[in-house]
NULUM-431902 format. One record per residue (C-alpha): residue in three letters; x, y, z. Coordinates in steps of 0.1 Angstrom, whole numbers, padded with zeros to 4 digits, always signed. Example, Ala and Ser with C-alpha at 12.3 -4.5 7.8 and 13.67 -1.06 7.14 Angstrom:
2
ALA+0123-0045+0078;SER+0137-0011+0071;
***
This chain:
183
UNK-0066+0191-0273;UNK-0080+0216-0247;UNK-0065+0249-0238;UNK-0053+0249-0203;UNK-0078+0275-0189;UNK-0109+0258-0207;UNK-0134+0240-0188;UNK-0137+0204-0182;UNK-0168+0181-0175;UNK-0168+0163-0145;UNK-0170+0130-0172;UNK-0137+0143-0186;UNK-0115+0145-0151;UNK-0135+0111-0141;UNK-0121+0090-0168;UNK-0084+0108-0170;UNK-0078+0113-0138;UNK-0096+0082-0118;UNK-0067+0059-0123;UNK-0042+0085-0114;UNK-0057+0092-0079;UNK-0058+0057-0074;UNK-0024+0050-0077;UNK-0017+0079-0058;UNK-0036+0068-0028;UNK-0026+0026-0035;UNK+0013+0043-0032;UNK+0006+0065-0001;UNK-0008+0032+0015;UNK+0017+0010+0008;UNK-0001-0016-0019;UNK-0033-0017+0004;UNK-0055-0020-0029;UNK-0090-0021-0010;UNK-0087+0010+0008;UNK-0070+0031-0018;UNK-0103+0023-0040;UNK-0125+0037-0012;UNK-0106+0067-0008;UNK-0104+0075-0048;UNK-0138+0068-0051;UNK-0149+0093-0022;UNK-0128+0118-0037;UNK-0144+0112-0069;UNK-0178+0112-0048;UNK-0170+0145-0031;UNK-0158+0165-0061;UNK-0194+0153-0077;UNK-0214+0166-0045;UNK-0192+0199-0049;UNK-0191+0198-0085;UNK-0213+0234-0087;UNK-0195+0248-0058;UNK-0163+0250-0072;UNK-0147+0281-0080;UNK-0134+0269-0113;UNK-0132+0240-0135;UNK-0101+0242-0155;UNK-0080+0213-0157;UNK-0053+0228-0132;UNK-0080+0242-0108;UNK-0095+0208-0105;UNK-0066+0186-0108;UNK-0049+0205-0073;UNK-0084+0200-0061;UNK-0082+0161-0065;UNK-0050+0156-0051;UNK-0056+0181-0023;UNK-0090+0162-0018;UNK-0068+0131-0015;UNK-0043+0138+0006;UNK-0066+0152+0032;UNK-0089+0118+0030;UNK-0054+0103+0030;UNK-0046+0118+0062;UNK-0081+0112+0078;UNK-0079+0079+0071;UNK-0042+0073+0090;UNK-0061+0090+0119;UNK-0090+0065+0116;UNK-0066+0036+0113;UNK-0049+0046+0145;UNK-0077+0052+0163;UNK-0093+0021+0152;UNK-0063+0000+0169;UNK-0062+0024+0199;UNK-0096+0012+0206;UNK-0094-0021+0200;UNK-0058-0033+0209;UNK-0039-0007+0230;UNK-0060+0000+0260;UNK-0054-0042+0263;UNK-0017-0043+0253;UNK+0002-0006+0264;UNK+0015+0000+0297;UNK-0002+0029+0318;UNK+0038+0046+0320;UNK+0036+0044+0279;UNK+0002+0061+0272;UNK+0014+0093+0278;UNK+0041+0088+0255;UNK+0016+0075+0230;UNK-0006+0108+0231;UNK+0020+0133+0226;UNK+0034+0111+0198;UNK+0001+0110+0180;UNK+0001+0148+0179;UNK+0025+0149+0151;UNK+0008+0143+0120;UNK+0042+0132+0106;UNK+0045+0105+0127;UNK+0012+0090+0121;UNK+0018+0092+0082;UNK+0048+0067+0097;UNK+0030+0047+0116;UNK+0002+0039+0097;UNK+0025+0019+0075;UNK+0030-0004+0105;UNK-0005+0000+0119;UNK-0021-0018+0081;UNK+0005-0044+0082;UNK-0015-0056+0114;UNK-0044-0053+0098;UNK-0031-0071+0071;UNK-0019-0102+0095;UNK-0049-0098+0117;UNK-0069-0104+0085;UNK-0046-0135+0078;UNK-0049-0151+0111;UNK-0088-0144+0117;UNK-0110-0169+0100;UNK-0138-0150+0075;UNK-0165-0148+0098;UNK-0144-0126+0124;UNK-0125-0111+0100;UNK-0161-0099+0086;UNK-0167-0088+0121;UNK-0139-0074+0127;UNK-0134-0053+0093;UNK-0173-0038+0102;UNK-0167-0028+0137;UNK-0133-0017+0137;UNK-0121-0008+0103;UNK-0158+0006+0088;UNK-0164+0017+0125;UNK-0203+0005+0124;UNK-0225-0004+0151;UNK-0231-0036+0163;UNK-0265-0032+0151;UNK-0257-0023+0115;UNK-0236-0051+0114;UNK-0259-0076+0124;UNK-0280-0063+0098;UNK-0256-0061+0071;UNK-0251-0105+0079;UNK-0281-0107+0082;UNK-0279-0118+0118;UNK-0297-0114+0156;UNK-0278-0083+0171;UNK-0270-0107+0204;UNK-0254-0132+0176;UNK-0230-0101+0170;UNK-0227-0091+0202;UNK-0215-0123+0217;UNK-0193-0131+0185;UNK-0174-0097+0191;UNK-0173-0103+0229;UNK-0154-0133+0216;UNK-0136-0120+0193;UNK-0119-0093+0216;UNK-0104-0119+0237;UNK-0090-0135+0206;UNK-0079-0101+0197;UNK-0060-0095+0226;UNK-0037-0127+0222;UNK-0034-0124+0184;UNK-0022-0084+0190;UNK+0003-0092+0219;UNK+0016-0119+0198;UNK+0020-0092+0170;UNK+0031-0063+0189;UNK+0051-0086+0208;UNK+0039-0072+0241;
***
């Protein structure tokens, strides 16, 4: 067994501690098993990149680095969620009297820690009551925030194809989320 203050390879905290920071970030996002695999594996990514960087690399050095890592792509992503249904639903559904409301509510990153929990259980019935194709759509513009172009490349499809399918889908959006919301 190492001594505390040895050194560890980047190998070594990889395979003890990638299953840990998983469930970590799976917990924080209430079971959402897809999105806590991205953020564990981009904290795994970014201690790599910074791997030289780092000021030490004893087991407790590193291990408050991954879960500090963690909790601040934890946090990042909560803001991206929020802002990702902003954009696409709330400009549609929220009364003008309610944005301002809305903005100084947002300020808090408490409350968005909150909220969030709300915000992927629409994403998770949005998923549900999209069929694939949109949902495909839908996950790469919103969720992955790429372009329309990017997205027609990633399917493999005319960039107009895209564009008219998420025209569509937007409208579909705004009944499926005031349905939802209950607006």
């Amino acid at each position: 067994m190492k001594d505390k203050k040895e050194e560890v390879t980047f190998e070594e905290v990889y395979l003890k501690y990638n299953d840990a920071i998983f469930r970590y970030c799976y917990h924080k996002l209430n079971l959402d098993r897809h999105a806590a695999e991205d953020i564990a594996s981009d904290v795994f990514t970014a201690l790599l990149l910074k791997w030289d960087n780092l000021e030490t690399h004893t087991k407790p050095g590193i291990i408050k680095w991954l879960y500090s890592t963690a909790k601040n792509m934890l946090m990042k992503y909560y803001r991206d969620m929020k802002t990702a249904l902003v954009i696409v639903s709330f400009n549609d559904c929220i009364k003008s009297d309610e944005e301002t409301k809305e903005s100084e509510y947002m300020a808090s990153d408490d409350n968005i820690v909150s909220e969030v929990a709300k915000y992927i259980e629409y994403i998770n019935e949005i998923r549900d009551r999209l069929d694939k194709s949109d949902w495909i759509i839908f996950e790469s513009i919103v969720v992955y925030k790429r372009s329309i172009a990017m997205t027609a490349n990633m399917l493999s499809l005319k960039e107009n194809t895209v564009k008219v399918s998420w025209y569509r889908l937007k409208n579909k959006l705004k009944t499926l989320l005031s349905d939802i919301l209950n607006v």
